[in-house]
KEBA-773370 format. One record per residue: chain; residue number from 1; z, y, x of N, C-alpha, C, O in turn; residue in three letters. Coordinates in pm, whole numbers. Example, Ala and Ser with C-alpha at 12.3 -4.5 7.8 and 13.67 -1.06 7.14 Angstrom:
residues 2
A 1 780 -569 1319 780 -450 1230 780 -330 1320 846 -332 1424 ala
A 2 708 -225 1285 714 -106 1367 787 3 1290 804 114 1341 ser
This chain:
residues 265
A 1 0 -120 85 0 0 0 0 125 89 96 202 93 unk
A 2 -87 137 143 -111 280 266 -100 405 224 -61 508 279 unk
A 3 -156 371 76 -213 525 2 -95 540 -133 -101 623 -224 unk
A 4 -10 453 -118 101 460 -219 117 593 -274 115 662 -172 unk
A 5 133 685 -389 161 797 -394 113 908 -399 164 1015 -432 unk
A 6 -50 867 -347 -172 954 -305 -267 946 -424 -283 848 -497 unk
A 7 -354 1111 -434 -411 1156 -567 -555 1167 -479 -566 1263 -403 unk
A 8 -649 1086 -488 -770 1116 -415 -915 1161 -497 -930 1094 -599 unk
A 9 -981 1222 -482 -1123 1252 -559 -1252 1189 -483 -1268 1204 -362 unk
A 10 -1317 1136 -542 -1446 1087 -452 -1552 1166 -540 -1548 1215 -653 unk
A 11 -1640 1158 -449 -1771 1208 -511 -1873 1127 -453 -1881 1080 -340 unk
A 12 -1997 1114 -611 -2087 1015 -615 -2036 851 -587 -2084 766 -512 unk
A 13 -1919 847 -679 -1828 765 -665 -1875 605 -786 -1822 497 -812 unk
A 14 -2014 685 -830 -2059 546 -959 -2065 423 -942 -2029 332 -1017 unk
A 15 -2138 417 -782 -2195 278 -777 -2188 290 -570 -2146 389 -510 unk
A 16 -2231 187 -517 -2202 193 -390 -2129 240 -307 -2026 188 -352 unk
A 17 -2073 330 -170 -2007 364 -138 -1858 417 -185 -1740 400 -155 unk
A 18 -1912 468 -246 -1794 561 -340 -1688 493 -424 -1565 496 -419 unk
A 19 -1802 410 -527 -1755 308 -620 -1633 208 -540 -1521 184 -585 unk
A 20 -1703 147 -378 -1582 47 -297 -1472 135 -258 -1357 92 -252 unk
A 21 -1504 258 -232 -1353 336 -212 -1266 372 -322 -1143 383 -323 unk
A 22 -1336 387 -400 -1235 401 -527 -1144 280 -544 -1022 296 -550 unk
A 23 -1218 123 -555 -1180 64 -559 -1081 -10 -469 -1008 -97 -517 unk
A 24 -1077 21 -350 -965 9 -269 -885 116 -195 -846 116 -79 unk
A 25 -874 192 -273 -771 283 -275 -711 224 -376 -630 152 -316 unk
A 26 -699 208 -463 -604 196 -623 -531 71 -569 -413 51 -598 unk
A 27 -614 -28 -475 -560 -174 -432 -450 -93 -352 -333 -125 -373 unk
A 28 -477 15 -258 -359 74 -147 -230 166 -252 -116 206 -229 unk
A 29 -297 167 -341 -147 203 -450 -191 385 -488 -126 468 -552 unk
A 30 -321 396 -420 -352 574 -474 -398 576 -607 -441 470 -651 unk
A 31 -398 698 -698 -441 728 -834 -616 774 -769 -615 789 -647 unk
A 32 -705 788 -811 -797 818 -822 -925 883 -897 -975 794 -965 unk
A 33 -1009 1025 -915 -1069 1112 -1002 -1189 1102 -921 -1206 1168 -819 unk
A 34 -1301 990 -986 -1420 968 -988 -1514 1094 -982 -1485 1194 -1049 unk
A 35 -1617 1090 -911 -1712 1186 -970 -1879 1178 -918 -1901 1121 -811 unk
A 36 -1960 1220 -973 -2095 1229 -1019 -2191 1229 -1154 -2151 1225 -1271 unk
A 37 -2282 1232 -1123 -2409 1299 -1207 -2432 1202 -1320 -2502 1247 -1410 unk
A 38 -2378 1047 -1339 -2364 967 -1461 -2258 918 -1473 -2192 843 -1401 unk
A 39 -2230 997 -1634 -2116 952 -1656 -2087 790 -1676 -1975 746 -1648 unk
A 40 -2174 719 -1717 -2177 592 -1773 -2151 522 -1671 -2079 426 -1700 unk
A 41 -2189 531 -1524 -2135 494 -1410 -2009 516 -1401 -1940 417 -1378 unk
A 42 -1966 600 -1410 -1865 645 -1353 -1748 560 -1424 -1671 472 -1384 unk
A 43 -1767 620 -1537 -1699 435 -1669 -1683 351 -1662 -1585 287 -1699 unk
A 44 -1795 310 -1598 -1752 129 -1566 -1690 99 -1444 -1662 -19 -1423 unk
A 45 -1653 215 -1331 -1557 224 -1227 -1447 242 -1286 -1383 137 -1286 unk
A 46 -1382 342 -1346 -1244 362 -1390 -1231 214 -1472 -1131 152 -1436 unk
A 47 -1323 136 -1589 -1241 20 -1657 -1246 -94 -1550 -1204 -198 -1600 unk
A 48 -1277 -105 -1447 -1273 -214 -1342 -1171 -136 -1277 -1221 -108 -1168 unk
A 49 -1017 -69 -1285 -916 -7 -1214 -804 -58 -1311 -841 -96 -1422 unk
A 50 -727 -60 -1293 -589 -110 -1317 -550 46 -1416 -536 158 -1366 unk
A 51 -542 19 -1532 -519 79 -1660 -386 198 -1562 -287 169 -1495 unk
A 52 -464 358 -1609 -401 482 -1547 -360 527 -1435 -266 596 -1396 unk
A 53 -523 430 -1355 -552 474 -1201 -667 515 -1173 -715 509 -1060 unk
A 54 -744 577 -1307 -893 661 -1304 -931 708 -1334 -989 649 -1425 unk
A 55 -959 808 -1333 -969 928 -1398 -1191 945 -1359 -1257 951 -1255 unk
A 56 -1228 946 -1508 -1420 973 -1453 -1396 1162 -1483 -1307 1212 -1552 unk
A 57 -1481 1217 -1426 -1517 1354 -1410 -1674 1412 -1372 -1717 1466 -1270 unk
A 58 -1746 1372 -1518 -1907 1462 -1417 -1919 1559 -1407 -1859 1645 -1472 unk
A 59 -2029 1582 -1296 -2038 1706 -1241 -2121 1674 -1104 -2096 1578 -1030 unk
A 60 -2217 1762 -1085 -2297 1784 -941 -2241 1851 -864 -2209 1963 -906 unk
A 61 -2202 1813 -712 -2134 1905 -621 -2235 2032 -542 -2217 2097 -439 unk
A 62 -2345 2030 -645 -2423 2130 -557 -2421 2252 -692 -2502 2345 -694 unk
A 63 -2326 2234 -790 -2305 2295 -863 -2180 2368 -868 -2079 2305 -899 unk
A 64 -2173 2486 -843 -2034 2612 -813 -1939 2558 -925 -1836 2500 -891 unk
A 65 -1968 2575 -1053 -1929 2570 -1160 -1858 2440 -1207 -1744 2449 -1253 unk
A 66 -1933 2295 -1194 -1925 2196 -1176 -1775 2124 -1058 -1689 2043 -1094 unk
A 67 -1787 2174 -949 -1696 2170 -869 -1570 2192 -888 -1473 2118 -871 unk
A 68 -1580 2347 -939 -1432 2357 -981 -1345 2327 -1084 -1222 2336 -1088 unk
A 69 -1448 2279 -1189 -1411 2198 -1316 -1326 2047 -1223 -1205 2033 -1210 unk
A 70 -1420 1965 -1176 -1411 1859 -1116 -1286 1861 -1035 -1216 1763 -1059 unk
A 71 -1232 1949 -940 -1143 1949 -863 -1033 2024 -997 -923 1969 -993 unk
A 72 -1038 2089 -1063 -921 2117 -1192 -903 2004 -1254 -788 1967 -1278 unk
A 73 -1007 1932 -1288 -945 1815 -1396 -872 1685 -1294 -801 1606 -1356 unk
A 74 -883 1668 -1184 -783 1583 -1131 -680 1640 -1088 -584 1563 -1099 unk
A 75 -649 1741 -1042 -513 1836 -1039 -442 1850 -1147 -319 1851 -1144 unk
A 76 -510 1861 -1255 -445 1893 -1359 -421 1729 -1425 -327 1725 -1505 unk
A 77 -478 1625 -1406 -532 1520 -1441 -313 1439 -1333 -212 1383 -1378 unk
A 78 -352 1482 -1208 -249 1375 -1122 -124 1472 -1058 -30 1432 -989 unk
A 79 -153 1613 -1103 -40 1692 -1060 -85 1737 -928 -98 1858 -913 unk
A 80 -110 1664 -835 -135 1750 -677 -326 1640 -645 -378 1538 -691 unk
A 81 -361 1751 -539 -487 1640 -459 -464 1677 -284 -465 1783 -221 unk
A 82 -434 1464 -225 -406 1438 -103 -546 1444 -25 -565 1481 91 unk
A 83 -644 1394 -124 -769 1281 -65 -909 1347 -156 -931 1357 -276 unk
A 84 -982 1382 -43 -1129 1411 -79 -1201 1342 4 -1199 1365 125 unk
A 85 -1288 1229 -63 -1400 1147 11 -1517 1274 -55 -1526 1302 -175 unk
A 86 -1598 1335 56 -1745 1347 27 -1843 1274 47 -1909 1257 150 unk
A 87 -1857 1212 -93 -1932 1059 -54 -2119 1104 -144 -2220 1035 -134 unk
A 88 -2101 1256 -232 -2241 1252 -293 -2345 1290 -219 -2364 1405 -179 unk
A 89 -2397 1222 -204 -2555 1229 -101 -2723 1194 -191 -2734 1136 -299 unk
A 90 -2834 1251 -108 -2959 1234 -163 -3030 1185 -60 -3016 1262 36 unk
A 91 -3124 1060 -26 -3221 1032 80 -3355 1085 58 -3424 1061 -42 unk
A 92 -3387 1156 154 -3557 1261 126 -3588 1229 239 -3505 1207 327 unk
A 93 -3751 1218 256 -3807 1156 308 -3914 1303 343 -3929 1396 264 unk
A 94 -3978 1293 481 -4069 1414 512 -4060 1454 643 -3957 1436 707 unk
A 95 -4197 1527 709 -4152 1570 847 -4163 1750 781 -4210 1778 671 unk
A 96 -4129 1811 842 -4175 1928 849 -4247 1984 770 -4221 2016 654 unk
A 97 -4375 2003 849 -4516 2053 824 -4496 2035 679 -4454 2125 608 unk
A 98 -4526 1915 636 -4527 1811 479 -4426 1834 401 -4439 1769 298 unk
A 99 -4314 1907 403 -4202 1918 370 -4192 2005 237 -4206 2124 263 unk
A 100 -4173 1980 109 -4164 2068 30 -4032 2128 16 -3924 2069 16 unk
A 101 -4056 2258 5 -3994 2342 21 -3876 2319 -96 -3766 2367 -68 unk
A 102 -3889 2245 -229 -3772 2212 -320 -3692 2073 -229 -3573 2049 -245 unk
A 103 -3755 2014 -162 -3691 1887 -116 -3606 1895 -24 -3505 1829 -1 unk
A 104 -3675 2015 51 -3581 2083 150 -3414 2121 66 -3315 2048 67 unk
A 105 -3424 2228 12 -3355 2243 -66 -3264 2168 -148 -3142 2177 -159 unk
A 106 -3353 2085 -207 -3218 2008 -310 -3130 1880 -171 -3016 1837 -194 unk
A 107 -3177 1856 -91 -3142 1803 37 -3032 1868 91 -2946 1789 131 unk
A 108 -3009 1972 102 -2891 2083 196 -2838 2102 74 -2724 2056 71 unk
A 109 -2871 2150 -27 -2718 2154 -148 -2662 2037 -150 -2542 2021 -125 unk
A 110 -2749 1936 -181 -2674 1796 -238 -2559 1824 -119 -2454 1888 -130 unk
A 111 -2617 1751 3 -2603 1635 139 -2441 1795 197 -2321 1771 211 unk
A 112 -2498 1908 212 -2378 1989 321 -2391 2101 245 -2319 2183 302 unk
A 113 -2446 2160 135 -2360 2289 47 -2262 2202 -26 -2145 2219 10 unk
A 114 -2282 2111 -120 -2189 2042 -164 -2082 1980 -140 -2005 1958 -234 unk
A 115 -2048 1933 2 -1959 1874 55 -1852 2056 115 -1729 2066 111 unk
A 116 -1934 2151 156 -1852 2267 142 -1778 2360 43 -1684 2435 68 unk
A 117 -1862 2332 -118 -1806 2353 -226 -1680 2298 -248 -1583 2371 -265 unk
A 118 -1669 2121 -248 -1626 2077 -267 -1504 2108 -178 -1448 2182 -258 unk
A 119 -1414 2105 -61 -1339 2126 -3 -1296 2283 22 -1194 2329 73 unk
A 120 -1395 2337 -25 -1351 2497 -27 -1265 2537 -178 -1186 2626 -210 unk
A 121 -1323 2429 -243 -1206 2410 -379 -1102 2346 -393 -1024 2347 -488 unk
A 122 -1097 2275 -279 -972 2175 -266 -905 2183 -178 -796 2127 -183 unk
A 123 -938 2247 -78 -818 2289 53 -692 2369 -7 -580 2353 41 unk
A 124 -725 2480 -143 -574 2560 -163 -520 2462 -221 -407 2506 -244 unk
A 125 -525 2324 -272 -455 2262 -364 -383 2178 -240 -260 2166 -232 unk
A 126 -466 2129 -155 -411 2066 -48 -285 2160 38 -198 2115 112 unk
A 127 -302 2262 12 -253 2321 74 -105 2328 34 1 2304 92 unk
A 128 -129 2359 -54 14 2342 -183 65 2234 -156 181 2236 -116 unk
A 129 4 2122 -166 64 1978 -111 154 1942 10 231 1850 37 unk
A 130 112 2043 63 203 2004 227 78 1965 294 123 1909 394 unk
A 131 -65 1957 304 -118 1897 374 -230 1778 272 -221 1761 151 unk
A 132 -354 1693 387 -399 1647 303 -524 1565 454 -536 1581 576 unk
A 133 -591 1480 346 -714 1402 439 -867 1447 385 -908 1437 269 unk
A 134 -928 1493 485 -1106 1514 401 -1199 1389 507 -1205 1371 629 unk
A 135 -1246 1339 419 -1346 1207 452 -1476 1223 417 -1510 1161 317 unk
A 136 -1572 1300 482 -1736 1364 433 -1814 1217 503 -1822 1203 625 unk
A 137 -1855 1139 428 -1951 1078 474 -2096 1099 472 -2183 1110 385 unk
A 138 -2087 1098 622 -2225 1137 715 -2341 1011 740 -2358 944 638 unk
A 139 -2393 984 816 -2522 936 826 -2508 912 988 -2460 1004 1055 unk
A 140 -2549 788 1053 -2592 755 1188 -2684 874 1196 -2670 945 1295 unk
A 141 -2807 919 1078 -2898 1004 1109 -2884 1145 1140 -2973 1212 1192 unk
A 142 -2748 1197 1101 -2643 1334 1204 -2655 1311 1329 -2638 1406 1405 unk
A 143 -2681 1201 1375 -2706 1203 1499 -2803 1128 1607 -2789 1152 1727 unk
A 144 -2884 1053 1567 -2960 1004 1568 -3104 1044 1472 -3090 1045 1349 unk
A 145 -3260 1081 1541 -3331 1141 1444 -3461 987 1372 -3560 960 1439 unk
A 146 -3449 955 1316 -3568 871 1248 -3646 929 1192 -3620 1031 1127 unk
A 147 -3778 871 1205 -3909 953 1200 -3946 1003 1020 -3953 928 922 unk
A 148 -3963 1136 1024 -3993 1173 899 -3890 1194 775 -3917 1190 655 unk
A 149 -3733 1225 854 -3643 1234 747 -3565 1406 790 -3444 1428 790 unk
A 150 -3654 1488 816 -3607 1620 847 -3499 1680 782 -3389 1702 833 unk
A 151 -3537 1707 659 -3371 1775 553 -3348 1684 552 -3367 1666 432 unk
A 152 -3309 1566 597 -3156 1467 575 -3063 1434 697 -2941 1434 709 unk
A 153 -3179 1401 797 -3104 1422 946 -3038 1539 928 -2915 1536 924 unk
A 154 -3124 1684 910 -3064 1825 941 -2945 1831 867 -2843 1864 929 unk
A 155 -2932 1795 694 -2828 1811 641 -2712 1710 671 -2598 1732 630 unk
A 156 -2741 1607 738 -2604 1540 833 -2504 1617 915 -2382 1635 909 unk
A 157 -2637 1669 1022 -2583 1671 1147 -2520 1814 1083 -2397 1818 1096 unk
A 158 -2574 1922 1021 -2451 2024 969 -2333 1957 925 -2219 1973 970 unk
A 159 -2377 1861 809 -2191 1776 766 -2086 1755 901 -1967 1783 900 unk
A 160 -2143 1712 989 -2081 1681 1127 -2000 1799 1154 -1878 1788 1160 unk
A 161 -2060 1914 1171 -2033 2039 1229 -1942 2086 1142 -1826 2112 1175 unk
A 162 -1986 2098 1034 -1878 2187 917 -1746 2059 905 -1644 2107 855 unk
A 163 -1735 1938 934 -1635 1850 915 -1541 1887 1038 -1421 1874 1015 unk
A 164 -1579 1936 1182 -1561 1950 1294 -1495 2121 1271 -1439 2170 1369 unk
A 165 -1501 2169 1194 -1509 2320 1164 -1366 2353 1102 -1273 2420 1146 unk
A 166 -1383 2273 969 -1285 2237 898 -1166 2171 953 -1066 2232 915 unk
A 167 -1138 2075 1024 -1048 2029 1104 -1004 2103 1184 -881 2095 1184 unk
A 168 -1066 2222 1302 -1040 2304 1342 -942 2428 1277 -837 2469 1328 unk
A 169 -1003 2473 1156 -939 2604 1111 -810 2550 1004 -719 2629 980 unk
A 170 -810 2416 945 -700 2406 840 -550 2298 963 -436 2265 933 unk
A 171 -613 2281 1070 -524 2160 1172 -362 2254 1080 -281 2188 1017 unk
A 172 -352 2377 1092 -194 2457 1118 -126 2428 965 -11 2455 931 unk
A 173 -227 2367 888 -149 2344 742 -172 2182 706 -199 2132 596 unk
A 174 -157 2132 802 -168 1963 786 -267 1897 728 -256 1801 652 unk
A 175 -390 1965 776 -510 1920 669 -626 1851 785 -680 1900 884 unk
A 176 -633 1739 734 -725 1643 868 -869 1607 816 -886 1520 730 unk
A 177 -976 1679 875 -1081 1671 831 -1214 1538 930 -1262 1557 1042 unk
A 178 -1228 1474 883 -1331 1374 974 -1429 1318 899 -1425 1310 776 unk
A 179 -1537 1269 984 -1666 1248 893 -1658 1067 949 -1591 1020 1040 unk
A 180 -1746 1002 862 -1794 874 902 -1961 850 867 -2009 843 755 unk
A 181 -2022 841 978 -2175 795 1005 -2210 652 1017 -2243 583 1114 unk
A 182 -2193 624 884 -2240 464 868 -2441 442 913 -2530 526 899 unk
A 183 -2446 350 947 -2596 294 949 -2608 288 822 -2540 336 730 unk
A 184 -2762 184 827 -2775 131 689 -2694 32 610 -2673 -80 658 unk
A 185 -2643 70 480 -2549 -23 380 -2618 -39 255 -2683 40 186 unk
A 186 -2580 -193 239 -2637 -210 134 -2574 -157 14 -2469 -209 -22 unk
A 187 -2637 -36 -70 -2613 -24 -131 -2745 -11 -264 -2864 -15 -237 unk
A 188 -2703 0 -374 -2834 101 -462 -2891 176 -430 -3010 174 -460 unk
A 189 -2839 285 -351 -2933 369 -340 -2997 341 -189 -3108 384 -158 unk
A 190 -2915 268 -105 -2975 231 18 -3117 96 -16 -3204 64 65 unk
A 191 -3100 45 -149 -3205 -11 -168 -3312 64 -261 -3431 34 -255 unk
A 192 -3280 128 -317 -3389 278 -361 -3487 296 -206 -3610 285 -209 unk
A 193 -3423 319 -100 -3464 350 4 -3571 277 48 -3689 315 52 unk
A 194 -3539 202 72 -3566 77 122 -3705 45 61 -3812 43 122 unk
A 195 -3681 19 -82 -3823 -7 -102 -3894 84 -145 -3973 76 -239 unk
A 196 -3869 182 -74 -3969 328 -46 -4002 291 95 -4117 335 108 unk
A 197 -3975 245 188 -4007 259 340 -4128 108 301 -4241 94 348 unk
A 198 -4069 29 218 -4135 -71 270 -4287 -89 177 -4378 -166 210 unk
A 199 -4289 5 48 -4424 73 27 -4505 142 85 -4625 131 60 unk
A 200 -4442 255 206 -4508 298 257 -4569 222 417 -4653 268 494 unk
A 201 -4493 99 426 -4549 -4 576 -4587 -63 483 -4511 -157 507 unk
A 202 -4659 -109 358 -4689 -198 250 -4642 -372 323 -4724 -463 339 unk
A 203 -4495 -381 355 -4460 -479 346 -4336 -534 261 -4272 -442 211 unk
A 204 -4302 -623 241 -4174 -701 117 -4105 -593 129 -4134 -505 210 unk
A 205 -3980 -587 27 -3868 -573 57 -3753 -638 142 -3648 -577 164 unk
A 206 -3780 -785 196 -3707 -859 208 -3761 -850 400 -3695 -874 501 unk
A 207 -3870 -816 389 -3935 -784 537 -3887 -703 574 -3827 -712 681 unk
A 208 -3890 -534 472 -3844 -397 562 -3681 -414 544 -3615 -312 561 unk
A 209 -3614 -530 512 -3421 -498 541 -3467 -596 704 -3461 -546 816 unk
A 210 -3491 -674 687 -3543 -730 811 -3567 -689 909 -3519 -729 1015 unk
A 211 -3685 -557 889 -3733 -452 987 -3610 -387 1058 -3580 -376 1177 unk
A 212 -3546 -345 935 -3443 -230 969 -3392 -248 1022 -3374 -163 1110 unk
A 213 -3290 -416 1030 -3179 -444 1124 -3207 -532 1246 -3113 -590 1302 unk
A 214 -3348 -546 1293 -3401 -607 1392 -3358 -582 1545 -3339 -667 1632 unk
A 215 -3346 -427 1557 -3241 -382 1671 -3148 -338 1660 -3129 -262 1756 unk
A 216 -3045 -339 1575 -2905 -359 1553 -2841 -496 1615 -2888 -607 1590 unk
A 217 -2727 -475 1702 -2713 -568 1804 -2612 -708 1666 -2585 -819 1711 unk
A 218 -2588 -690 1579 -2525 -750 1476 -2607 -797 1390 -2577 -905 1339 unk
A 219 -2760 -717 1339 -2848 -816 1301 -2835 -810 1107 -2883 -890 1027 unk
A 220 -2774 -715 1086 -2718 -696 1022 -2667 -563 873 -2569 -501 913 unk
A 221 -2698 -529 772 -2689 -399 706 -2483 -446 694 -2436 -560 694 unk
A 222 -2397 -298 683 -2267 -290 644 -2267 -293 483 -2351 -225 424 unk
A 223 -2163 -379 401 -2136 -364 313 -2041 -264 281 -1952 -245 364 unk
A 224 -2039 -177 149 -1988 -51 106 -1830 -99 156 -1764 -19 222 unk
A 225 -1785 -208 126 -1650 -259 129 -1591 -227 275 -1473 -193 277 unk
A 226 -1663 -236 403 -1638 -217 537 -1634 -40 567 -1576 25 654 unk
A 227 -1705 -7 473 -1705 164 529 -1546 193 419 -1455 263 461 unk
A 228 -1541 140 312 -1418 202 244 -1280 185 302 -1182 255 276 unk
A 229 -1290 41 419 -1183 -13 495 -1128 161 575 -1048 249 540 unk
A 230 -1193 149 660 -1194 263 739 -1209 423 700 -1223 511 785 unk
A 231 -1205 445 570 -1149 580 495 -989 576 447 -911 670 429 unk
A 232 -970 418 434 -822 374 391 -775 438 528 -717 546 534 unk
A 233 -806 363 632 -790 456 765 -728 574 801 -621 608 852 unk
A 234 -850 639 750 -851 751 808 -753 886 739 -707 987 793 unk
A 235 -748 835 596 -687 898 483 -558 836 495 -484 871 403 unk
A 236 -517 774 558 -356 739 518 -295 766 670 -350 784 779 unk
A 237 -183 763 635 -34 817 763 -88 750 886 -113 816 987 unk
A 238 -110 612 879 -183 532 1027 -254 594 1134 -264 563 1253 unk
A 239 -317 716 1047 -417 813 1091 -386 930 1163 -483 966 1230 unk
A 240 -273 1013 1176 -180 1124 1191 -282 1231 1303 -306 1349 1281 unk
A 241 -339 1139 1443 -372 1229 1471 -544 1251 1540 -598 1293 1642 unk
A 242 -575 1201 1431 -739 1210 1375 -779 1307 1373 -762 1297 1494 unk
A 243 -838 1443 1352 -892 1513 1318 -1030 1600 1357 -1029 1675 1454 unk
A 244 -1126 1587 1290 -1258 1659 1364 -1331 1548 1453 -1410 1572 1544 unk
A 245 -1281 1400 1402 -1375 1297 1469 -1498 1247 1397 -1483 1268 1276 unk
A 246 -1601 1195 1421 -1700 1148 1379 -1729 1029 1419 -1772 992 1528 unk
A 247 -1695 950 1292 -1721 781 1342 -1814 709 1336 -1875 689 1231 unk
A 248 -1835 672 1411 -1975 578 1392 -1958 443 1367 -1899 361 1437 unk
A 249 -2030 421 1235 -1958 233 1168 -2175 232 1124 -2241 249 1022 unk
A 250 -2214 196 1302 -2327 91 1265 -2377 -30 1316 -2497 -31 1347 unk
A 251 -2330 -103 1327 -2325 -250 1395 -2354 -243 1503 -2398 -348 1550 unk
A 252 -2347 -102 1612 -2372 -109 1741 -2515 -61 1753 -2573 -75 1860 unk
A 253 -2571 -11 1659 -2724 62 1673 -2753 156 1749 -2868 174 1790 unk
A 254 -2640 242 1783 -2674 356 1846 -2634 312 1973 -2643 403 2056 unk
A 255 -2591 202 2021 -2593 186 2163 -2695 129 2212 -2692 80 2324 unk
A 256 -2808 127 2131 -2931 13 2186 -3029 130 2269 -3071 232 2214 unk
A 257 -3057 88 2423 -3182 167 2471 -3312 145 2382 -3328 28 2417 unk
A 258 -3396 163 2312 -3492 149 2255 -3568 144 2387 -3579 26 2420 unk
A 259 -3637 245 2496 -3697 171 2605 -3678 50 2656 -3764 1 2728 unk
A 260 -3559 -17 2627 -3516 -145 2712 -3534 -260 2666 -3517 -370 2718 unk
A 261 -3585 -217 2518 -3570 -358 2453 -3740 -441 2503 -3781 -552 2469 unk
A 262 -3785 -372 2561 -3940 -453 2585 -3915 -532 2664 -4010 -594 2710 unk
A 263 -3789 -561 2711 -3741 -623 2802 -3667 -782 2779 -3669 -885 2845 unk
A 264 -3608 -744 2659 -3509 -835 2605 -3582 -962 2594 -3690 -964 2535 unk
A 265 -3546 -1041 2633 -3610 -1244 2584 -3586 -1228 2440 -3609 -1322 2363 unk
């Protein structure tokens, strides 16, 4: 029970990522205030929770208005907020040149205006609290660039910075801000993805997960359940003196020389 006591909010919390943190937080003993863009998702997370440990709340975090509704109704909903996962994200696809100018856009609200809304509404409450944990999940692609994903790399690697920012300026009121840069996970929307890449190499779906984890030294996509392990982490006391780190949970991908592998037997 790590999170015994603890009032946390996730966002884009319906289905994949979000959905496994919700769900094991409530196992660590925290209350929990769901959130994203379907409500009907969001529903069938709170009735899979242990009856008056869920609170659903829609709302888009790239929405001013939306936000502060969202962060009022679990305050007002659990009395205080310990725990903000920024878990709502969009995958856009594009280089540059090709880049429409709305994709750009709805890309940096979703992916890093939203994750700043969101904690710029919830730091005074945290604050009130005595303190608190922010968990923005980022992307291997914050730091690492793959070909043709411009506003999503870009809107990472800002999450990085503004998570790094935030940890910096709130450290004096007990407020611990860190990001986590998972690889690819299987999730819904990581399979949305997916069989967009593998339309555009016109091969299977079952080929391009194949593709993907071919130089990953594990061989392997993370299940949502392994990234939620490590927000339990990072969000609870175990954690104390964390702050402004950026973790990398991808089966060892980013340690691979890509020149070297022409090498490998």
């Amino acid at each position: 029970m790590k999170l015994q006591g603890k009032v946390a909010l996730i966002t884009g919390a319906g289905t994949g990522i979000g959905a496994a943190v919700a769900k094991r937080f409530v196992a660590e003993g925290a209350r929990v205030c769901v959130t994203g863009r379907r409500l009907q998702k969001l529903e069938e997370v709170v009735k899979g929770l242990p009856s008056g440990s869920g609170l659903a709340s829609k709302g888009n975090v790239a929405n001013p208005e939306d936000v502060d509704r969202m962060v009022s109704a679990a305050v007002k909903w659990a009395g205080r907020l310990d725990i903000l996962i920024n878990n709502a994200g969009v995958t856009t696809f594009g280089a540059v040149a090709g880049l429409d100018i709305g994709v750009w856009r709805e890309t940096i609200d979703t992916n890093l205006t939203g994750p700043f809304l969101m904690m710029r509404a919830s730091i005074p409450h945290m604050i009130r609290a005595g303190g608190g944990s922010i968990i923005n999940i980022s992307s291997l692609a914050g730091l690492r660039c793959p070909p043709e994903f411009a506003a999503y790399c870009s809107s990472k690697a800002g999450l990085n910075m503004l998570t790094q920012q935030v940890a910096l300026d709130y450290a004096p009121h007990n407020i611990r801000c860190n990001a986590i840069c998972p690889g690819w996970v299987r999730t819904p929307m990581g399979e949305e993805d997916m069989e967009k890449l593998a339309e555009k190499l016109g091969i299977s779906l079952e080929q391009a997960f194949t593709t993907a984890v071919k130089n990953v030294p594990q061989k392997r996509m993370s299940d949502p359940s392994e990234i939620a392990a490590i927000c339990v982490f990072l969000a609870s006391d175990e954690a104390p003196y964390m702050t402004g780190s950026v973790v990398v949970a991808d089966g060892g991908a980013s340690i691979v020389d890509p020149a070297m592998l022409a090498f490998q037997k």
